[in-house]
C-alpha positions, 0 to 999 in steps of 0.5 A: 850842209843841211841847207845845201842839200835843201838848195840843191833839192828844190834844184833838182825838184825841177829836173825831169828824171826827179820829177817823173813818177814823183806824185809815184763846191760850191763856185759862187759865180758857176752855173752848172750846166745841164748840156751835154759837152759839145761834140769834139773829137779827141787826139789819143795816144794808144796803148801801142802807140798810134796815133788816132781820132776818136769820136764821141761814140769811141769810133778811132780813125788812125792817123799813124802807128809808128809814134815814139814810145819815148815819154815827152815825145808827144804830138801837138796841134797847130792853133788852128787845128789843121796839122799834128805833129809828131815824132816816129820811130824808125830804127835808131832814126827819130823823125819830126812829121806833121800830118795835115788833117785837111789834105792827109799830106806828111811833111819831114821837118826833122831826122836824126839818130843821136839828138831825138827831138821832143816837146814840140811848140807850134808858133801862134800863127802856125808857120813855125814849129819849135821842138827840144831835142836831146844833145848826149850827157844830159844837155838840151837843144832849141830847134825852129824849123818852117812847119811846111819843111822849106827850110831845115830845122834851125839850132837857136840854143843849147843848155847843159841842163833844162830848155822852156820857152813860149812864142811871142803872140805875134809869133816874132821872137821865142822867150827861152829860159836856159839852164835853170836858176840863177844858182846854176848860171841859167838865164832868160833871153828873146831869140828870134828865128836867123838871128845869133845874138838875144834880143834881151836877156837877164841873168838872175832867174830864180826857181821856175820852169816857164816863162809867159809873155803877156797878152799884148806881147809887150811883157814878159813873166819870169821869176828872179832870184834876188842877190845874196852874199856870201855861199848859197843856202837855204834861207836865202832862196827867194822866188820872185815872180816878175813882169818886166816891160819890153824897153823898160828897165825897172821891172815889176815885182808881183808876188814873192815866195821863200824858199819855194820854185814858183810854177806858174801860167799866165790865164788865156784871157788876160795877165792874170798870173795863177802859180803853185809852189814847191818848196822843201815840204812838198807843193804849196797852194793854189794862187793868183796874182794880178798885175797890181800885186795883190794875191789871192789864195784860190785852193781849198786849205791843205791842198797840196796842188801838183798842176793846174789847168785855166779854162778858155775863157779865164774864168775856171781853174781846175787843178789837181791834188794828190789824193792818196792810194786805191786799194790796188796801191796806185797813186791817185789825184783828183781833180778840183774846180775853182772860180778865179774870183775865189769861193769853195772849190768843187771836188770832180773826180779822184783817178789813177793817172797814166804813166804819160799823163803823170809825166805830161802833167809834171810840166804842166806849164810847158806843155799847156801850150802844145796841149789842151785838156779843156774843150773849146767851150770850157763845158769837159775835161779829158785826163788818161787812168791807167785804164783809158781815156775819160772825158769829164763834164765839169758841170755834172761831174759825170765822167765818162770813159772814152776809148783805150789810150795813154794820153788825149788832147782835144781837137778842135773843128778842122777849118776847110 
């Protein structure tokens, strides 16, 4: 009984009602830099929920006020930084919008008064927005929809429990992990918009959250279960992280972790693969693998590391660890700072985080790729306190309040 209350522990460690609240140096190859962060604006959540610019001085241009006050109901930027959507509230309707920033124009792509959407993922070449919605009795929908509303919102896949996915780079096909590990019948497939059947599927996913594709598009990055025999139990739950080639049979196992869920992110540059572990003792390392196999631990001894975040050119990793309680009793994380090489990682800032940062951050994976807390030059980071928005420069370790709110994002330059 004792190993089936562990196995349905790491089972429920990746739930969202368990996981909401539940967090309740010398970089040998970093130069530090003495330029101020470039001038990006921020995408903030207030406190009363609208939806705003701010400026580097904290001067807001609000873009709407209406926004859900739903948790996981945040917006998300197109690649190329020229839309946002968003969900609004209007009486018992829900509302998928997105905002061109170029021309002011607001597109309805979705409504409902039963199956709110959340967690929206634009396609890489922005034609596409893909969005979960809630289905009633705990279950989950997958919608695509044309982000220009020519067509309504398409359903591709429901799930009892748990919905991931990622696009494809060429934007061709969705990888969606349905429905947990292999315990509870989950699965990975390729879906592609107007098309009923999988691409391809496998059946025995272990203990994880999101699947990656690789950078040329022709891999994917998923974690397995082996086979066991007999009832599950504790002792038998192996994560392993996988690669399998599109057309190939043979899969690749990279790295293996007993016991433990795999949380893991693919680096923006290449296949490198960084991934932390929960396991019945809580959260694990920091780690990297690359496609030979060979694992490297990245995070200082006795980090317990809860997300982490790579930065734009692949070369840094900031990550966070829980960092104890301030003296008002609020949980508080830090953030630290390692090279993917290795060295001694850098302590930046211990904080208070959000309520939405806290549950944005228990999916970090996910939302990774509909979020980004890096700014485009790899120089800041932006996180939400309890008491704001704060930019961090990450060569200075100099923090910096930037305006009220409960979540920000980085907006890059507007093409025109």
């Amino acid at each position: 009984m004792a190993a089936r209350r562990i196995l349905l522990t790491l089972i429920g460690l990746l739930s969202v009602v368990i996981l909401i609240g539940s967090i309740s140096a010398g970089v040998l190859a970093f130069l530090l830099i003495t330029n101020r962060p470039v001038d990006q604006k921020l995408l903030v959540v207030g406190p009363d929920r609208r939806l705003a610019i701010v400026d580097r001085q904290g001067t807001a241009q609000i873009l709407a006020d209406d926004t859900s006050r739903e948790l996981f109901r945040y917006p998300a930027l197109a690649p190329d930084g020229s839309r946002i959507a968003y969900v609004s509230q209007s009486g018992s309707a829900s509302i998928l919008r997105v905002i061109d920033l170029r021309t002011n124009e607001r597109i309805e792509l979705y409504r409902s008064t039963t199956n709110p959407p959340l967690y929206m993922v634009w396609s890489p070449d922005g034609r596409y927005l893909s969005f979960l919605s809630n289905r009633g009795a705990g279950g989950l929908g997958m919608h695509v929809v044309p982000a220009d509303g020519s067509r309504p919102a398409e359903l591709l896949s429901t799930s009892p429990s748990s919905l991931y996915l990622a696009w494809q780079p060429d934007s061709a096909a969705l990888l969606v992990h349905i429905g947990g590990s292999t315990f509870e019948d989950g699965r990975v497939v390729t879906l592609q918009p107007g098309r009923a059947q999988p691409l391809h599927e496998v059946t025995d996913p272990g203990f994880f959250q999101t699947p990656a594709w690789s950078v040329d598009g022709e891999s994917f990055f998923y974690v397995a279960q082996p086979p066991i025999e007999g009832p599950p139990a504790v002792e038998k739950v192996e994560s392993v992280l996988t690669r399998v080639k599109v057309g190939e049979t043979q899969p690749q196992a990279l790295a293996r972790e007993p016991m433990a869920a795999i949380i893991f992110g693919r680096s923006p540059r290449s296949d490198e693969i960084a991934y932390t572990t929960i396991g019945p003792n809580g959260y694990g390392p920091l780690k990297l693998v690359d496609l030979d196999g060979k694992v490297r631990v990245l995070s200082a001894t006795n980090d317990n590391v809860v997300a982490f975040f790579w930065s734009p050119d692949g070369e840094q990793i900031a990550y966070l660890t829980p960092a104890g309680r301030a003296s008002n009793g609020l949980t508080q994380l830090r953030w630290q700072l390692v090279h993917r090489l290795g060295g001694a990682p850098r302590t930046l800032a211990t904080f208070a985080p959000s309520q939405e940062f806290l549950a944005q951050i228990n999916f970090f994976d996910a939302y990774a790729l509909s979020f980004d807390l890096w700014s485009s030059d790899g120089r800041a980071l932006v996180y939400t306190a309890r008491d704001g928005v704060y930019v961090l420069d990450v060569g200075r370790g100099i923090t910096t309040r930037r305006s009220d709110g409960a979540l920000a994002m980085w907006l890059p330059a507007i093409p025109r």
